[in-house]
N, C-alpha and C positions, 0 to 999 in steps of 0.2 A: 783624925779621920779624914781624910779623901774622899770626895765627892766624885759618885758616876758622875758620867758623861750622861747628855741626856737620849743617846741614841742607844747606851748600855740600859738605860730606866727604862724605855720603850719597849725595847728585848722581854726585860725579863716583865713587865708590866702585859704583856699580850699574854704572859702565860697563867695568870692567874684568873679567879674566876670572878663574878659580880661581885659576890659579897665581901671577899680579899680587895675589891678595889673599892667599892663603899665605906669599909672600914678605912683603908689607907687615906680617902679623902678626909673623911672625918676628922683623925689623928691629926693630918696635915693641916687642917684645916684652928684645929685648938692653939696652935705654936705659934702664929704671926697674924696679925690684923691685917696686913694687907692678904694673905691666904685666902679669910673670910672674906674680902671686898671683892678679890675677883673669882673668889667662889658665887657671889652673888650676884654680879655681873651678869658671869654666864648662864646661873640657872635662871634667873627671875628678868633682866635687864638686855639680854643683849637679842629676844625676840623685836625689840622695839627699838631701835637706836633714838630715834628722835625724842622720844619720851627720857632715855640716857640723858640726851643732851641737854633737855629741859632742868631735869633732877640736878645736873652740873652746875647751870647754871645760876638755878634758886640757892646753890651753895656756896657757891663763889659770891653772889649778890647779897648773902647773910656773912663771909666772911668780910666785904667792901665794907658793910656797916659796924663791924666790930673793929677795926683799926684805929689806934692812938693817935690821934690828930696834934697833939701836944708838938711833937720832934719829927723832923724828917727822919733820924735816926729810928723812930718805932715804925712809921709809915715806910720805910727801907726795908724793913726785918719781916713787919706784914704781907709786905708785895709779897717779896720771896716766898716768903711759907704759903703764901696764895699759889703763885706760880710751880710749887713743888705737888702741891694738892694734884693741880690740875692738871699735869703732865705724868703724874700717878693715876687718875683717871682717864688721861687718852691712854697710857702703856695698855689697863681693861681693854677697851675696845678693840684698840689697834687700824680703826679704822680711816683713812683719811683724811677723807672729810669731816670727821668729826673731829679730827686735829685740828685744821683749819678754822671747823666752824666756833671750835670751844677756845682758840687761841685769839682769835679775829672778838670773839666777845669779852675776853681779858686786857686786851687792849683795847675796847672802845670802854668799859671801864675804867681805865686806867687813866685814860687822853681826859673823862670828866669829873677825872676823882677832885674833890675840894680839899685842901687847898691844892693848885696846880703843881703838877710832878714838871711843868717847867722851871722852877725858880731851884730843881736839885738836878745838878749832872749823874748825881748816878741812876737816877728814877727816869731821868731821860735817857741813858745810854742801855737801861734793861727793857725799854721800851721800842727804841731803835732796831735792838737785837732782836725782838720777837716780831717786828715786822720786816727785816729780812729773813726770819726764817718762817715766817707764814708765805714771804715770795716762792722763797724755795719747793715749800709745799706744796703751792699753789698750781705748780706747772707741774705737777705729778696727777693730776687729777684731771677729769674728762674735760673736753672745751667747753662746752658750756656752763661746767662747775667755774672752768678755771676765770670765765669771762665774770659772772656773777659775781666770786669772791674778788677778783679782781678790782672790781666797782669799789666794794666793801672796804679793801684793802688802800683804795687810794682816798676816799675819804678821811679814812684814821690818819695819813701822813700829813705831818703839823706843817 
């Protein structure tokens, strides 16, 4: 089966009525977990962004305490699935600054995580990478966001 388009979904999605699209959320909503996250996002979470951000970050700061300190090879594998969390969480929002803000707080975690991700090239080189693409961000956003995170941003650079 072939998937619409989503300009073909929007088409025929205008013509249905409330409850054909309450139920279709619903349905859509039982099939994938990420469905329900940013189904909940948008009803409960995304009046409040900064409160988002908070909730992000007590979860990323409870995933930083759960990582195998034993092998860089586990502390490798945890970043990642940290860094995939949370780049699933900015997709929710969508919003920039809170890409920034929630990327900028993944790296100053990261820069104090025990034992130092300097003594491994690859935890330094996914490191490097999210702080030029927090540059790039950076200059997408108002001036005086952009001067602020800026601060932030040169900080974190080792």
């Amino acid at each position: 089966m072939k998937a619409a388009t989503v300009s073909q979904l929007k088409k025929e999605l205008q013509h249905r009525d409330t409850d054909e699209l309450l139920q279709l959320c619903l349905r859509l909503a039982r099939f994938k977990k990420e469905n329900k996250e940013l189904l909940t996002y948008l009803l409960f979470e995304s009046d409040s962004e900064e409160g988002y951000i908070e909730t992000v970050k007590a979860e990323i700061d409870e995933q930083f305490e759960l990582i195998n300190t034993n092998s860089y090879f586990y502390i490798k594998k945890s970043v990642r699935k940290i860094l995939r969390t949370l780049k699933k969480y900015i997709r929710y929002s969508g919003n920039k600054e809170t890409e920034v803000a929630l990327l900028l707080y993944f790296c100053e975690r990261l820069k104090n995580f025990n034992p130092s991700i300097k003594r491994n090239t690859t935890l330094m080189n996914l490191y490097d990478r999210q702080l030029v693409f927090i540059a790039k961000k950076i200059t997408l956003l108002h001036e005086d966001l952009q001067y602020d995170y800026g601060l932030l941003l040169e900080e974190l650079k080792l």
